[in-house]
C-alpha positions in Angstrom: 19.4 -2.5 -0.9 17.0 0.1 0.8 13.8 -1.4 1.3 11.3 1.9 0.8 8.1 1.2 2.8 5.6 3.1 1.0 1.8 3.7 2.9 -1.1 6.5 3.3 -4.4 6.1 4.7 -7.0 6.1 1.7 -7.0 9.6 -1.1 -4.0 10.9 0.3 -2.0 10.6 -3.4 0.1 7.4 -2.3 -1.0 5.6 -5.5 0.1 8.8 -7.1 3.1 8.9 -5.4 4.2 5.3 -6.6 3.7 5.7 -9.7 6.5 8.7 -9.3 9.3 6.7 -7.4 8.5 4.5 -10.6 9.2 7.2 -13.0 12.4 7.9 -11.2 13.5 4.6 -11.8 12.9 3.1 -8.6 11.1 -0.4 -8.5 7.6 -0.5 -6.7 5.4 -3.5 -5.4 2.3 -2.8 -5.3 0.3 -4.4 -2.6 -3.0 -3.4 -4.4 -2.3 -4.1 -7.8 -1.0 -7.5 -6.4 -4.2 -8.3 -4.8 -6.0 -7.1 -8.0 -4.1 -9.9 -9.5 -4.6 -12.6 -7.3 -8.8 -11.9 -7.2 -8.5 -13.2 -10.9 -6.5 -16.2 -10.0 -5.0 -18.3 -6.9 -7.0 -16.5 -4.4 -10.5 -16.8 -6.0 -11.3 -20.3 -4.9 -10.3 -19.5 -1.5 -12.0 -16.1 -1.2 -15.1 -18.1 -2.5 -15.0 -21.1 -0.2 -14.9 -18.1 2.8 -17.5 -16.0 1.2 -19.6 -18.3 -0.8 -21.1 -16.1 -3.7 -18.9 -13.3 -3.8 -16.9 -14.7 -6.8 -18.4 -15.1 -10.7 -16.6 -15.9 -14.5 -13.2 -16.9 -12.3 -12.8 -13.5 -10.7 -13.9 -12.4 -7.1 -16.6 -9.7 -7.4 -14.8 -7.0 -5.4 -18.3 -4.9 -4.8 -20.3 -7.6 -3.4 -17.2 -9.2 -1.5 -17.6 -5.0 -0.1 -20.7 -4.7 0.6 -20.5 -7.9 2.6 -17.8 -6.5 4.3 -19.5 -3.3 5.2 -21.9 -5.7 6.6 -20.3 -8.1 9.0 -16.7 -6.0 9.6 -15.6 -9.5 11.2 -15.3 -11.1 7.7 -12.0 -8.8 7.6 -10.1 -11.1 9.9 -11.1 -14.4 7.2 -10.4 -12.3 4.0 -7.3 -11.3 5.4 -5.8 -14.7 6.7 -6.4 -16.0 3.0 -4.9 -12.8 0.9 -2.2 -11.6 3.2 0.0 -14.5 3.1 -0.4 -14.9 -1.0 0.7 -11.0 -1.4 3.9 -11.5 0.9 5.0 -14.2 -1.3 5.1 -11.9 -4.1 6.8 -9.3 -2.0 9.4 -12.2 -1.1 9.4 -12.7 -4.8 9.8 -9.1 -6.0 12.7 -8.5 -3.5 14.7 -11.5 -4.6 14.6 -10.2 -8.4 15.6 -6.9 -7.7 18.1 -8.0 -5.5 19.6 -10.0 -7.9 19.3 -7.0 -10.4 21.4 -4.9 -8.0 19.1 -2.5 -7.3 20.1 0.3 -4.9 16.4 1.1 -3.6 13.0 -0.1 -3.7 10.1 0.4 -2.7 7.2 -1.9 -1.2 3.6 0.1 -1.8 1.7 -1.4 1.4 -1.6 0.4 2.2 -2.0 -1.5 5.6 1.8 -0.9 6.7 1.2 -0.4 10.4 -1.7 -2.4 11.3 -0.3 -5.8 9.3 3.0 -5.4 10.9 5.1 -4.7 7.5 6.5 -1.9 9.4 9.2 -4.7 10.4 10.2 -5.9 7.1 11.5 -2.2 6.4 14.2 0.3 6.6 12.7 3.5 5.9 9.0 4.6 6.0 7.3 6.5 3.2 3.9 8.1 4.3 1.8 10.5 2.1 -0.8 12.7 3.4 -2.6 16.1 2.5 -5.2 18.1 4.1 -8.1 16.4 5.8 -10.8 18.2 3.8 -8.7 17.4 0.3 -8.5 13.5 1.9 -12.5 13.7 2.1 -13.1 15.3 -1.4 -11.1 13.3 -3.3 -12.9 10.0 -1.8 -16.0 10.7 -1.7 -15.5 11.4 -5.8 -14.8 8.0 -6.0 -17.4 6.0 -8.0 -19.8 4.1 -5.6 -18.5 5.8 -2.6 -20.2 7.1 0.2 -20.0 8.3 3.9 -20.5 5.2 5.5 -17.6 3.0 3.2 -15.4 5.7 3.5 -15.7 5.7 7.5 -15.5 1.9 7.9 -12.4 2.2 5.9 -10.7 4.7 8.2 -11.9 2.8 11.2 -9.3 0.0 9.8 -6.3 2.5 9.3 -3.9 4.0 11.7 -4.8 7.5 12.3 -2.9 9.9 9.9 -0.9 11.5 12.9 0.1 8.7 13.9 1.2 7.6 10.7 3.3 10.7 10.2 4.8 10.3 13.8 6.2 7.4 12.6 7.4 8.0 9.2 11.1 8.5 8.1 9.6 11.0 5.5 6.6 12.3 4.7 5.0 13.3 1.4 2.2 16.4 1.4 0.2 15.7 -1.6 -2.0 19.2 -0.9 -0.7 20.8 -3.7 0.1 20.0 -7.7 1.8 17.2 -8.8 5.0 18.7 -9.5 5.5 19.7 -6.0 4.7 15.8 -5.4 7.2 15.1 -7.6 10.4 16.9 -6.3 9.3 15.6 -2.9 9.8 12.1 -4.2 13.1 13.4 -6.0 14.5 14.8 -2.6 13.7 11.6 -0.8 15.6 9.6 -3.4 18.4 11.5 -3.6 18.6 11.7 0.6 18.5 8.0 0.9 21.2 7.6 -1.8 23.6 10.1 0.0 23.6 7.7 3.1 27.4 5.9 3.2 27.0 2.9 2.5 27.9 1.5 5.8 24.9 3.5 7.5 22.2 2.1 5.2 19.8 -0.6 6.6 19.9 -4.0 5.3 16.3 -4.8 6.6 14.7 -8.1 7.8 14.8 -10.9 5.9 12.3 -11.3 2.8 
């Protein structure tokens, strides 16, 4: 089993592109949607004990837990000791099951690839991008977004170069969603024509 790591620093279209490794059939962990999950359940006393008030009605408030953020950048280091090991046990989880399912490919959706280190747990690397000036209009679109959260969130991420320096393949999302798609097609199809005795095996979950 290919193990697909999937990243892109923030409005480059890798949420987009997920969804359409999905469509093809190809299972996808989503690293945000897991942590969506977890701020309504295990992680919220633990997120609240670290960040006393940022949680209300059994959910972590995501926008103050931000804005504190955007406040005192150290808090990052707390908030990500506590979520970081709850969404790799659902990663664990998720490759397991689809394991067991036989699946040829998959495909873990990690926005923080590089700078977490998840680079290690996979055999190919995914990374979408798009033109810079596309990147800043589709953030800054964003509901409650502005110039100063959108540069404290690239201050976190590897530089977009760099990222597609790295990558195995690499997605332009500049242009429609069609083009996207046969990109995501081609990739498939490439990593399915490796013999089998020259695919990856990766780390273990």
């Amino acid at each position: 089993m290919i193990r697909v790591g999937l990243t892109g620093s923030i409005g480059m279209g890798k949420s987009t592109s997920g969804k359409l490794f999905a469509e093809a059939g190809i299972a996808v962990n989503d690293a945000d949607a897991v942590v969506h999950d977890l701020y309504t359940g295990e992680a919220v006393p633990l997120v609240e004990a670290a960040f006393p008030g940022t949680t209300e009605n059994g959910a972590v408030n995501r926008q103050e837990l931000g804005r504190r953020l955007a406040a005192d950048p150290s808090g990052f280091k707390r908030l990500e000791a506590i979520v970081h090991p709850l969404v790799r046990e659902r990663e664990r989880k998720f490759l397991q099951e689809q394991q067991a399912a036989g699946a040829d490919i998959v495909v873990l959706d990690i926005p923080l690839l590089f700078e977490t280190g998840a680079d290690k747990r996979v055999d190919k690397i995914v990374v979408v991008s798009c033109d810079p000036q596309i990147q800043r209009e589709r953030v800054l679109a964003r509901p409650g977004m502005t110039e100063e959260k959108f540069n404290v969130i690239l201050s976190r991420q590897t530089p977009d170069a760099e990222k597609r320096a790295r990558a195995d393949y690499v997605i332009d999302t500049s242009h429609s969603i069609d083009t996207t798609r046969e990109q995501v097609r081609t990739i498939i199809a490439d990593l399915r024509r490796q013999p089998a005795g020259d695919q990856p095996t990766g780390g273990e979950p």
